[in-house]
N, C-alpha and C positions, 0 to 999 in steps of 0.2 A: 574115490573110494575112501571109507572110513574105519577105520584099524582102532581096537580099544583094548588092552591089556589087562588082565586083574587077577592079582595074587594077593594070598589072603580070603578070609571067611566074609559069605556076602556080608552087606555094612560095615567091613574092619577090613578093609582091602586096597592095597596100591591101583592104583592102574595110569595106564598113557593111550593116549586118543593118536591115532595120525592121521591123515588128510593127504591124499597123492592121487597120482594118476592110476584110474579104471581098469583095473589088468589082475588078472587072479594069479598068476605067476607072479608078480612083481610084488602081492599081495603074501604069497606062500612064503615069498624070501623075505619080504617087511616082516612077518609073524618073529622068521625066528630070530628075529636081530633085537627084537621087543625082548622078548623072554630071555636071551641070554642076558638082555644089559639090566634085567632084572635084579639079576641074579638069585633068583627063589631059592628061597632054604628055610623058612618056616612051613612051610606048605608044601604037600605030596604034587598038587595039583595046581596048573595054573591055567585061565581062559583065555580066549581068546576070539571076538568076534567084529566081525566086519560088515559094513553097509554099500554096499553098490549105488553110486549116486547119492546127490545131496536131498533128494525127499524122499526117496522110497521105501516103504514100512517094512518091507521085509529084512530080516539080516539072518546069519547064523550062527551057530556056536564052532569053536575049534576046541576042543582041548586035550591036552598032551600032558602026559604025568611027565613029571622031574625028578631030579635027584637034587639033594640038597649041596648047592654049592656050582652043579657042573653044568654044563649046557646041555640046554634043552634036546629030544631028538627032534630030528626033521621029519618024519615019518606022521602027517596030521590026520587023526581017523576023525572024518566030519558028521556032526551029529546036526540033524535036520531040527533043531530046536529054535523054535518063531522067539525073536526079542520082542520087546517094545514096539507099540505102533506109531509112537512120537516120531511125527519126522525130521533130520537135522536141519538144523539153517545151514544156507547157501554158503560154502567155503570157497575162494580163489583158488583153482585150480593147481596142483604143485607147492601149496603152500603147508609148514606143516604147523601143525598149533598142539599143545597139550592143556588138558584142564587143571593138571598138575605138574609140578616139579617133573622137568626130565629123567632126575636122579633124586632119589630120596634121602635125606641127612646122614643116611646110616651107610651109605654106600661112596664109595670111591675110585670109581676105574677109571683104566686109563685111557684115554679119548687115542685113537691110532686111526691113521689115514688110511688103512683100509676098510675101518667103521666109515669114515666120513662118506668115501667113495660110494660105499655100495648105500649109502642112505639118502647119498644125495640120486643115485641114478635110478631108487626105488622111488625118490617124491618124486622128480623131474622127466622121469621117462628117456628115452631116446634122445642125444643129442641133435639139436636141429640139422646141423652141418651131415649127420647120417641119412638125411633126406635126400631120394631122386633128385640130382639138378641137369640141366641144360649143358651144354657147352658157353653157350652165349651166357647162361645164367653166374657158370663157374667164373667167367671171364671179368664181369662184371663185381662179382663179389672177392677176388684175390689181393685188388689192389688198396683196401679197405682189410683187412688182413693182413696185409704185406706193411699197412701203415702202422699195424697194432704191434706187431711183431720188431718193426725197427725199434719203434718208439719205447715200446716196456723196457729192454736194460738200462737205457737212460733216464728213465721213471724210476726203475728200481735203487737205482747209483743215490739220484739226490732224492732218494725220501727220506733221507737221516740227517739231509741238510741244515732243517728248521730246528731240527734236535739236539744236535749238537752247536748251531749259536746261540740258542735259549742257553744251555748248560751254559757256553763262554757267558753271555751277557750275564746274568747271574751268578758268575765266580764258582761252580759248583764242579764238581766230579762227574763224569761222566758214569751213570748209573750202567748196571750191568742188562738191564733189561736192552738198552740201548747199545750195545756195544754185540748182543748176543745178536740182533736183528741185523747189525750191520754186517755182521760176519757172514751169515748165513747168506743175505743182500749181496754183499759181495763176490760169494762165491757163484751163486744164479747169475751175475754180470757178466765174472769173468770164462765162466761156460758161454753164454751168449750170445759170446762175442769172438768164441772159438779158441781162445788160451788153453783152457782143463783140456780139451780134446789135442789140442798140439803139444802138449808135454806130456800126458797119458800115454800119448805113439812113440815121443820121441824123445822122451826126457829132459834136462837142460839143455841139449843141442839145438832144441823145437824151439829157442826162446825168440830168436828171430823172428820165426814165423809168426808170433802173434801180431804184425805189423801187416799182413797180408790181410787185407778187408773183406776178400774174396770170403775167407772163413768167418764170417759173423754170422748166424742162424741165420737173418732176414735177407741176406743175400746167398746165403742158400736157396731159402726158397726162394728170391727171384728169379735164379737160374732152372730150377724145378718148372714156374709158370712160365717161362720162357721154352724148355721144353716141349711142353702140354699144348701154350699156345700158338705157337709159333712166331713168337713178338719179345720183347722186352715189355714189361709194367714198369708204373712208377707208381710208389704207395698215395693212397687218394686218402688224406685227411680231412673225411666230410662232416656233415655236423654231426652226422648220428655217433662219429668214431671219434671224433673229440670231444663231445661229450660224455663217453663211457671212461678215456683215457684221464679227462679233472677228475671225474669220479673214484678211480682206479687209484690217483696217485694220492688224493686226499685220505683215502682208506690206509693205503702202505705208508704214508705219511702221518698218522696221524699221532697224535700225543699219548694217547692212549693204548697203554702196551697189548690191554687185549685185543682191543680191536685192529691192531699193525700185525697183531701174529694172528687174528683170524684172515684179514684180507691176505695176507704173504700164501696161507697153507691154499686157501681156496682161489685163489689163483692159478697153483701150479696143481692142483686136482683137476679142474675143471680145465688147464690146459690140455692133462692128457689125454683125456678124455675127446678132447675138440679136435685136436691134434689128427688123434685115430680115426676119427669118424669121417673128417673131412679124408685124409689118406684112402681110405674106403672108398668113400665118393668119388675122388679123382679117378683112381685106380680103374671106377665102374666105368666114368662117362668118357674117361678118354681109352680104354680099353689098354691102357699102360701100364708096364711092371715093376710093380710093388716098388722093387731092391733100387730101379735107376732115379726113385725121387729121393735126390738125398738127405734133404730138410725131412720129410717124415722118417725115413729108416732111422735117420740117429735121433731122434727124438722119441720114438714109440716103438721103433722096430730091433729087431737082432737079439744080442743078448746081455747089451750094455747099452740099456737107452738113456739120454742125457736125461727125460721127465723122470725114469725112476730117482737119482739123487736127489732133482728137485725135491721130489715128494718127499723124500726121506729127510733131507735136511730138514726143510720146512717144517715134517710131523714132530723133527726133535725138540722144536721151540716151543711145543705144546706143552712137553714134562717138565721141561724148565720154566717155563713163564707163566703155565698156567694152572693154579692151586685148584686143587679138587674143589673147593664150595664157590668155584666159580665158572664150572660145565658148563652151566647152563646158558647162562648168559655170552662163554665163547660160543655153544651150540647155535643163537642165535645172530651173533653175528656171521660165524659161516656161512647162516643157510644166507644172510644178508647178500654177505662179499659172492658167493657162489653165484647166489640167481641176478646179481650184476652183470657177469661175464656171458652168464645165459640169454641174456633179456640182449647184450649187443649181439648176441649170432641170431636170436630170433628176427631182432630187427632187421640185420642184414638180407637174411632170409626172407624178409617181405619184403624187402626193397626191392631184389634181384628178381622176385616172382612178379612183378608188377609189370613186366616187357610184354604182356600179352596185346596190352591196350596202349598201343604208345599214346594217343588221346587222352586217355587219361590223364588228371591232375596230379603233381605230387608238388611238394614244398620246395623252392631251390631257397638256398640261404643263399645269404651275400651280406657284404660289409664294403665298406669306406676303407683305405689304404692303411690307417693309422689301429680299425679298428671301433672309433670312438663312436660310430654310426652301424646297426646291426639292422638286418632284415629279412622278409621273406617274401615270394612272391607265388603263386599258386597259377602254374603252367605246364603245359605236356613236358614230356622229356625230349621231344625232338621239337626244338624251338624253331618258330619264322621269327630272322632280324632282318632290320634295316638299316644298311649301311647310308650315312648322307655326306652330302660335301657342302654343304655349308661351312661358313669361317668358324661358326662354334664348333663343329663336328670335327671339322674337319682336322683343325689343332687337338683335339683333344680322345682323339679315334674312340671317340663314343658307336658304339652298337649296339643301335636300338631292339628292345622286345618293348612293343605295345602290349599293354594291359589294362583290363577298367578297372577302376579306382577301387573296390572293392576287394580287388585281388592280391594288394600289398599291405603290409604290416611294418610297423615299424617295430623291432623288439628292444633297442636299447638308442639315444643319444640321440632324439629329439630335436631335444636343447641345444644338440651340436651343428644344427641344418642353416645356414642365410642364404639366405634369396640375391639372385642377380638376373635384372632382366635389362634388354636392349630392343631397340627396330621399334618394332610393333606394341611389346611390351603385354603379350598375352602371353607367351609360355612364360614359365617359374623356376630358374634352373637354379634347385637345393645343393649347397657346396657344404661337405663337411668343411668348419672354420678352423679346425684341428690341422688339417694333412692336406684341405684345399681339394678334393676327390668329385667327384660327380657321380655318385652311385644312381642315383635317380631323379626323373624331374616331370614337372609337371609341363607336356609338347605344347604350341601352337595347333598341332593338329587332333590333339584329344585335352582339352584342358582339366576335363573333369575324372581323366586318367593321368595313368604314369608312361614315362618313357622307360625302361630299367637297362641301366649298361649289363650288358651280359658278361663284361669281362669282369665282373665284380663278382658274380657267381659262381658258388661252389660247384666245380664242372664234374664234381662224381655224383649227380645228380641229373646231368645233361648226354643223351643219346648221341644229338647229330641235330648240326646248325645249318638251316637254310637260310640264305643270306638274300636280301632284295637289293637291287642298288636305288639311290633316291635323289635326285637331280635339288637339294638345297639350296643350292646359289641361287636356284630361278625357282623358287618354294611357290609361288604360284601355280604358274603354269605348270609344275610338275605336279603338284597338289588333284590338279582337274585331271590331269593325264594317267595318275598314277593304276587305277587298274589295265588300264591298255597298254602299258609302258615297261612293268616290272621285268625286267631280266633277273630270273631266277638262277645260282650256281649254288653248291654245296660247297660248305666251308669247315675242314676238320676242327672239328669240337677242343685243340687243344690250342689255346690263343696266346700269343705272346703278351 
């Protein structure tokens, strides 16, 4: 949907364009967030219209008399008046664009997080995590969750790392922009980690207890999905979720103070947000109450939830750090840093929806011990390995997945691969020269494939491993024999 604002006499008129998701409700509340951040006070009268989809010629007029100064009413009498037949060009989805200035030179407000909120959940729609899931789907998606949730206060701790030895290295004062971010940093840490909450209840007497781990959020929610599931998790740092988190800390780290206090604010908006939704979901699929999952009640729930501070701290770094004729420019790293955190719960969300076709392909990563060798390989989620006892195998509890050659990638450290070959001198067995590792190799019994150690494998990507056994010592004879031969057992997916 396409939103266009204009105040002022036609040809001598402000306006802003927006671009969000298809919804006339969501459009009614975008309308008057337009108009008020306007602020009309030269003009009785300001417009307002909107296009349904990115070609369609029809649109209509809104408009809403104002008062000079005050905000808009909500109250929209719609006038059935045809615009322009030009159709717009194709806009990505959720994304939002202006043809002009956010804010106009003469204008100055103040940016508050509960502008940001409800603008960011008018372009973006529903949180993903708000979507019908599974039980098997929820199960699958906690532990990736549970990784993000450890990981961020220690993200949060040293993103002022680099900041502060650049200041040493260069003899300088520690600037106030940096010292403001660190504070605020600090305080999101030390809630996080369950301090704020044990001295809040119990004042200096609580000091002890902040050595109690049990009270860190993410082992909160551990005990919540243990709960739910009837298991203990351990957080799965898969690629999708290591990838989001360099992203994440490069943003909250970065040198640039607007863009550290855009990533900090839209962080903990789009946590609370995530937070609830997911709460919601749980609540539905596992038919569980509310109040006994403790990680969401004190987060979003009650009447002191830990995200309202967040939010609030965070929004104060905005008045402080961030000078009026540069709105716009923090507006667009927001919407940046926001549809980061969005784009990893979407992922997730496809990941976890993909259990229909265990057949299906998805990408497992894997690497060499040291790292210096990266890859991917393109296989169901419920893999067939082969176990062998050959003296290579055998030393070196290689577990094989057969793949054709087409199906692996190498993504980084090549240059890191040498070849060692014996016996017969047909297979090619690739050793990282770094860490001495075996991630893959070219068998004897498929040359023009790969063999892939499965234990090299990011296993939050991996279902359930069916293991073959494979007589290697006598590679011959087992060779001829092997489809009449295979004894099939199932081997749980978490590998020492």
């Amino acid at each position: 949907m396409t939103l266009k604002a204009y105040d002022g006499r036609p040809g001598n008129s402000r306006h802003r364009t927006f671009r969000g998701p298809e919804s006339v409700l969501i459009a009614a509340a975008q309308l008057i967030y337009v108009l008020r951040s306007m602020r009309v006070s030269s003009t009785e009268h300001a417009a307002v219209c909107y296009r349904e989809g990115a070609t369609k010629n029809v649109a209509w007029m809104v408009n809403a008399k104002t008062s000079p100064s005050k905000p808009t009413n909500s109250r929209w009498p719609i006038a059935g008046a045809v615009l322009g037949q030009r159709p717009l060009s194709p806009h990505p989805r959720g994304h939002m664009t202006s043809q002009t200035s956010r804010w106009t030179p003469d204008q100055s407000p103040q940016i508050c997080c509960k502008y940001l909120t409800e603008q960011a959940r008018a372009l973006f729609g529903p949180h993903p995590f708000a979507a019908e899931m599974s039980e098997d789907q929820v199960a699958r998606l906690l532990p990736d969750y549970l990784a993000m949730s450890q990981a961020f206060p220690y993200l949060q701790a040293g993103s002022q790392r680099d900041l502060i030895f650049d200041a040493m290295n260069h003899n300088r004062d520690i600037p106030r922009d940096i010292e403001l971010t660190s504070v605020v940093g600090n305080f999101i840490c030390w809630d996080e980690t369950g301090g704020y909450g044990q001295i809040l209840q119990g004042g200096k007497v609580a000091l002890p207890d902040i050595l109690v781990t049990e009270n860190f959020h993410s082992n909160l929610l551990r005990k919540d999905a243990s709960q739910l599931l009837g298991r203990a998790i351990r957080p799965n740092y898969s690629a999708t979720t290591k990838r989001y988190l360099h992203s994440l800390y490069a943003g909250l780290s970065s040198k640039d103070t607007l863009v550290r206090c855009a990533y900090m604010v839209a962080f903990e908006l789009h946590a609370a947000d995530m937070i609830e939704s997911l709460w919601t979901t749980l609540v539905k699929t596992f038919k569980a109450r509310p109040d006994d999952l403790e990680y969401f009640r004190s987060h979003v729930g009650g009447e002191d939830p830990a995200e309202k501070y967040h939010g609030e701290m965070t929004g104060r770094l905005i008045g402080e750090l961030i000078p009026a004729d540069r709105n716009n420019r923090f507006l667009d790293e927001f919407d940046r840093a926001y549809r980061l955190s969005l784009e990893w719960c979407r992922d997730l969300r496809r990941i976890v929806s993909l259990k229909g076709d265990d057949h299906s392909e998805v990408e497992h990563h894997g690497r060499c011990h040291c790292g210096s060798v990266k890859f991917y390989v393109k296989a169901p989620r419920e893999l067939s390995a082969v176990r062998c006892n050959c003296s290579i195998c055998e030393m070196s509890g290689f577990l094989h997945l057969l793949v054709p050659g087409n199906k692996l990638r190498i993504e980084c450290g090549e240059e890191f691969l040498t070849t060692y070959q014996f016996n017969k001198n047909i297979a090619r067995h690739t050793f990282c020269r770094v860490c001495g590792l075996k991630p893959f190799y070219r068998p004897r019994s498929n040359p023009a494939g790969f063999s892939v150690n499965i234990r090299c494998l990011d296993k939050g990507t991996i279902e359930r491993i069916t293991v073959s056994e494979f007589d290697g010592e006598h590679w011959d004879q087992a060779f001829r024999s092997m489809h009449q031969d295979l004894q099939s057992c199932v081997e749980d997916k978490t590998l020492e």
